[in-house]
Backbone bond lengths (Angstrom), bond angles and torsions (degrees), N, CA, C in turn:
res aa  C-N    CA-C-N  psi(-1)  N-CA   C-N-CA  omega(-1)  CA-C   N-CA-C  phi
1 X - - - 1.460 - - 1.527 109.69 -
2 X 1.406 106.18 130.28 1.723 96.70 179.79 1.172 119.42 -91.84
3 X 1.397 131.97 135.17 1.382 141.15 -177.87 1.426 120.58 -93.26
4 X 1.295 147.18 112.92 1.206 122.69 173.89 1.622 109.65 -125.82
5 X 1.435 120.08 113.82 1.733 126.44 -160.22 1.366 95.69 -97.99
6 X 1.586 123.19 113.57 1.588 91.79 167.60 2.314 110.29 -102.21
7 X 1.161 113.49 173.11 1.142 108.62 -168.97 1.650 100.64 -143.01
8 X 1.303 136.30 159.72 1.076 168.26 79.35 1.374 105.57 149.56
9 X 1.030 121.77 43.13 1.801 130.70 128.92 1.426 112.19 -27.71
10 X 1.330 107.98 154.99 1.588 127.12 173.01 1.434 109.40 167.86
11 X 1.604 96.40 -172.60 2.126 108.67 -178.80 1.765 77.11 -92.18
12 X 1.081 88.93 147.66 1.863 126.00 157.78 1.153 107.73 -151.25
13 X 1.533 103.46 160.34 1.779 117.11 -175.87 1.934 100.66 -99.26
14 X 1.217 96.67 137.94 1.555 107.35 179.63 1.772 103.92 -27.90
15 X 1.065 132.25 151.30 1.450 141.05 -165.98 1.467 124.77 62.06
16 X 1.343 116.51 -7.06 1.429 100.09 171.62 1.590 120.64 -110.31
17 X 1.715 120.52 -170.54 1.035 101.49 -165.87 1.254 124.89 -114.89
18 X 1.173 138.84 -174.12 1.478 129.82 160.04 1.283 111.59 -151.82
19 X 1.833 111.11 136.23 1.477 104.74 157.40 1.261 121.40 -94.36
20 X 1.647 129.10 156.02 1.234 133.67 -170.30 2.090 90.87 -123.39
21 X 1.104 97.68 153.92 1.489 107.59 -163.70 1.947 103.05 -136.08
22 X 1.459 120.62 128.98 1.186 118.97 -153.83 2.075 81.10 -122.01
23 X 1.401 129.70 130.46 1.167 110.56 162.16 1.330 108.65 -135.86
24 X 1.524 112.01 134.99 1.048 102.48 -144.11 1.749 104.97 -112.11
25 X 1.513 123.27 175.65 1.413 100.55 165.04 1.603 104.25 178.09
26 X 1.345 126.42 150.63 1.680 123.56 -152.28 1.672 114.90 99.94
27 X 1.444 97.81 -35.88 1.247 93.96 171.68 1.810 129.42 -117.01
28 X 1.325 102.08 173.84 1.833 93.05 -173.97 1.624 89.42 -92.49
29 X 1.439 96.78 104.71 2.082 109.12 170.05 0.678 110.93 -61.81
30 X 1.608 135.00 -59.00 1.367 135.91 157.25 1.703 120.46 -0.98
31 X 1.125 107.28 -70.01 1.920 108.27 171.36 1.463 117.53 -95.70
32 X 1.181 127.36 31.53 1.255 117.11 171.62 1.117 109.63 -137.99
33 X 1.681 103.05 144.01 1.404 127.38 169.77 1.724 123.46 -23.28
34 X 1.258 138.59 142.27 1.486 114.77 154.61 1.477 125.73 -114.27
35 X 0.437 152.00 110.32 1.784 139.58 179.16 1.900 119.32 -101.97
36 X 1.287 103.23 156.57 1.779 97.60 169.08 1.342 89.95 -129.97
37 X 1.345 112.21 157.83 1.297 136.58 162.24 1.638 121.29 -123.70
38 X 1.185 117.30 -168.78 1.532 122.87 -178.84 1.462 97.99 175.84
39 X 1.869 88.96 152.93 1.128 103.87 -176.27 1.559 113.82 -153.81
40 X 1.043 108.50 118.55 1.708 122.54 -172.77 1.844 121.58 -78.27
41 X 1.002 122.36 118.72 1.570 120.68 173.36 1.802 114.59 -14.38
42 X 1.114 115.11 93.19 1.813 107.13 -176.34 1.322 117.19 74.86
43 X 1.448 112.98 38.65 1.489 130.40 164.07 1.552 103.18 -135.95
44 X 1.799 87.07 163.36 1.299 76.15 -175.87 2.082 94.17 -110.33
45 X 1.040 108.46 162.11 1.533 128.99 -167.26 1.422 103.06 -61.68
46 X 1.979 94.71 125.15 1.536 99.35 -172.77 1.620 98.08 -104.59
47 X 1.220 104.64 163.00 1.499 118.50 178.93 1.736 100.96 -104.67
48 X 1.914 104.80 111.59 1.779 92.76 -170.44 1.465 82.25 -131.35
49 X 1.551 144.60 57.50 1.139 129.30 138.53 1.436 108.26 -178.50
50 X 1.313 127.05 143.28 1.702 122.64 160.92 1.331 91.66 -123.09
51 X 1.678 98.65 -171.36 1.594 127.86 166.82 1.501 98.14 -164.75
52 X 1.268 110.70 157.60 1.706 135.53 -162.88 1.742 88.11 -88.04
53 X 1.308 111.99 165.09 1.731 110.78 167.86 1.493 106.96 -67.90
54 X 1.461 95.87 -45.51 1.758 111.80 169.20 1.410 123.09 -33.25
55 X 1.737 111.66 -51.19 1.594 122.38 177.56 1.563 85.70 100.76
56 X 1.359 130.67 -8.30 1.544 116.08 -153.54 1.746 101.36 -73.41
57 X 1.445 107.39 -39.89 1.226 110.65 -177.65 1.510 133.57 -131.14
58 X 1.553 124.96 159.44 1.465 118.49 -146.55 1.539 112.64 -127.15
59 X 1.002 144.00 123.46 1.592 129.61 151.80 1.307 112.43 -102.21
60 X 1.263 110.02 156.89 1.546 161.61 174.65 0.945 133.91 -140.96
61 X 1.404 127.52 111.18 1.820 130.15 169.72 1.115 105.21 -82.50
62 X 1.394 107.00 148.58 1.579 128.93 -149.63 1.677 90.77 -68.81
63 X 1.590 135.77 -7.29 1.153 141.36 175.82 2.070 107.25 -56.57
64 X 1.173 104.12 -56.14 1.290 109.26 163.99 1.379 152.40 -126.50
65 X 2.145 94.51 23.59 1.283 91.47 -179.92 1.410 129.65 -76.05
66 X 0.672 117.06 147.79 1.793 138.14 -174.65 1.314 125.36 104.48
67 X 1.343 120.72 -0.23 1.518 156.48 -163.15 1.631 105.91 -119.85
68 X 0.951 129.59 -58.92 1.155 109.26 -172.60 1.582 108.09 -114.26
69 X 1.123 121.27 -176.66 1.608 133.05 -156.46 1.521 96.22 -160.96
70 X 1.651 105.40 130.56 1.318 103.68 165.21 1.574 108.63 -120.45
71 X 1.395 110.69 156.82 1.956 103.80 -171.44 1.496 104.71 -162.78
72 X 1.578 111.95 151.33 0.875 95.43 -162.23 1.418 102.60 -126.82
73 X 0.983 143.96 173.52 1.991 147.92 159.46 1.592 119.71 -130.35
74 X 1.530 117.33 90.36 1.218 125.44 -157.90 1.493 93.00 -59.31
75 X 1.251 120.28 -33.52 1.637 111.17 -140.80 2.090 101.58 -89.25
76 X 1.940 100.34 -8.25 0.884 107.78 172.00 1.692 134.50 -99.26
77 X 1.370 90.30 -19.04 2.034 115.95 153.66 1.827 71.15 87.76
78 X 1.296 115.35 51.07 1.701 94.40 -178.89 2.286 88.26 -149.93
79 X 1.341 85.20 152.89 1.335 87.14 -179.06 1.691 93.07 -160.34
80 X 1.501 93.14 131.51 1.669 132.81 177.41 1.215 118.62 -87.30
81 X 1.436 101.11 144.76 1.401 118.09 -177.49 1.144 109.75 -126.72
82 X 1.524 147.83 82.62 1.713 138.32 172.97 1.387 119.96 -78.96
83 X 1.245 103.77 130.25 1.345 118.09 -170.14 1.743 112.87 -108.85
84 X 1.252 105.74 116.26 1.635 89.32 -164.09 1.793 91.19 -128.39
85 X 1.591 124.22 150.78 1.257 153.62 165.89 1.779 94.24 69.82
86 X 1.022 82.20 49.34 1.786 96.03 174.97 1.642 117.47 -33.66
87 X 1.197 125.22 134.89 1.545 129.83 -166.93 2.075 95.23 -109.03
88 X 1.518 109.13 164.77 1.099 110.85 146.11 1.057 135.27 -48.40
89 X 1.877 107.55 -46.64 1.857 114.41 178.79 0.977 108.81 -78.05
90 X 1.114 150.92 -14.25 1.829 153.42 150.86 1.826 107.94 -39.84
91 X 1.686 103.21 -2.02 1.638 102.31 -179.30 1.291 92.13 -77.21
92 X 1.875 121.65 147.05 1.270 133.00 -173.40 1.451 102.72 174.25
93 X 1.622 103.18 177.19 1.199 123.80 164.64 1.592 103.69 -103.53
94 X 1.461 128.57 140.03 1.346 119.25 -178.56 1.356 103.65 -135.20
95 X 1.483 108.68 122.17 1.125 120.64 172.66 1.703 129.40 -107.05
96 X 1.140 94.28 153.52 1.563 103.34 179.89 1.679 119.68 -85.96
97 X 1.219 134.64 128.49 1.429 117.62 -176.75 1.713 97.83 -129.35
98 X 1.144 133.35 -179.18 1.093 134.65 -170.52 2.184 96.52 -164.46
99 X 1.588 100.20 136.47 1.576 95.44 -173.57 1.450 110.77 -91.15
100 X 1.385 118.99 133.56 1.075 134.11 145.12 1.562 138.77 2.13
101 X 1.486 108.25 -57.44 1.130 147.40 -176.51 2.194 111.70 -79.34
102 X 1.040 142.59 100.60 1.116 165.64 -156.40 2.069 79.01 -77.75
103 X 1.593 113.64 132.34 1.606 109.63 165.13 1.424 113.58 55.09
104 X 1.082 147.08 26.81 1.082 139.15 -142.37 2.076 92.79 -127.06
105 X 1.597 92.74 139.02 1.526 89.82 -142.88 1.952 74.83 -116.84
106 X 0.987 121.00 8.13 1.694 124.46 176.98 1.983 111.73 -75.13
107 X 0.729 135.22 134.84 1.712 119.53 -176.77 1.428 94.77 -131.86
108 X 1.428 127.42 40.94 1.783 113.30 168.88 1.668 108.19 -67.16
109 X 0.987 99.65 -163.07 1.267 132.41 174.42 1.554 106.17 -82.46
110 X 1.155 134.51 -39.40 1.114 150.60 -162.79 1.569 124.20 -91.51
111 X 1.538 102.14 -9.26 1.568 111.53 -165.52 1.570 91.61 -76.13
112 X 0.821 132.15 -33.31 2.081 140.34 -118.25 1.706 72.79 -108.20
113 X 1.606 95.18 132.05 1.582 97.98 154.29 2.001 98.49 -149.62
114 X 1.130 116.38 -2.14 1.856 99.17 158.99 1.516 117.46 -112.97
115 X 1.209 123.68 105.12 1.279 166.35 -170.48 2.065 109.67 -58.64
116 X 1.108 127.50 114.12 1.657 112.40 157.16 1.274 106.26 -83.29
117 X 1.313 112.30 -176.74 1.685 133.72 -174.39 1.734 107.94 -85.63
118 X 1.178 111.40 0.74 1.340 110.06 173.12 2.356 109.13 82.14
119 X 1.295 70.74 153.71 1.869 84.52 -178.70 1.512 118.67 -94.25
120 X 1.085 168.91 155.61 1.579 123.17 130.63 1.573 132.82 -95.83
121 X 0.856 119.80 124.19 1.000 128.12 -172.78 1.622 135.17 -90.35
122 X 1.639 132.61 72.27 1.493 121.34 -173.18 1.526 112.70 -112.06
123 X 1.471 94.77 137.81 1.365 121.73 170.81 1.462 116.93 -101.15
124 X 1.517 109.00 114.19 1.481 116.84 -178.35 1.554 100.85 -84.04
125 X 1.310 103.05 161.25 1.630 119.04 173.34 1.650 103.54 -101.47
């Protein structure tokens, strides 16, 4: 059964940072995709980061690139998300997803089918 816990959400004041921590387990981390998502009260859920199983390669929507960082630690089945100069609209639920697909060198939105329970995440002004 795959597990995915994510951890260290909280309130922060606009500009600072936070890491969010994905740990994972049921599945072989090693070859699989990672992605985070988020999702805001009466929005619908944006896709603001992947990583390759590899680590070789990264997305970002222009929503938070240069701001956030995704990374991974095979040997820890856990993969990070840093969030740096934090905005108000960065308020969300952030979830962890992990792909389906074993090697899989695709990073949509669409790859990810085992899901965590989500973080929360608010940024005060």
């Amino acid at each position: 059964q795959v597990q995915l816990v994510e951890s260290g959400g909280g309130l922060v004041q606009a500009g600072a940072s936070l890491r969010l921590s994905c740990a994972a387990s049921g599945v072989i981390f090693s070859r699989s995709g990672m992605g985070w998502f988020r999702q805001a009260p009466g929005k619908e859920r944006e896709f603001v980061a992947a990583i390759t199983w590899s680590g070789s390669r990264t997305y970002f929507p222009d929503s938070v690139k240069g701001r956030f960082t995704i990374s991974r630690d095979n040997a820890k089945k856990t993969v990070y998300l840093q969030m740096n100069a934090l905005k108000p609209e960065d308020t969300a639920v952030y979830y962890c997803a992990a792909d389906v697909s074993p090697y899989n060198t695709k990073m949509g939105p669409d790859v990810y089918g085992y899901w965590g329970q989500g973080t929360q995440v608010t940024v005060s002004s």
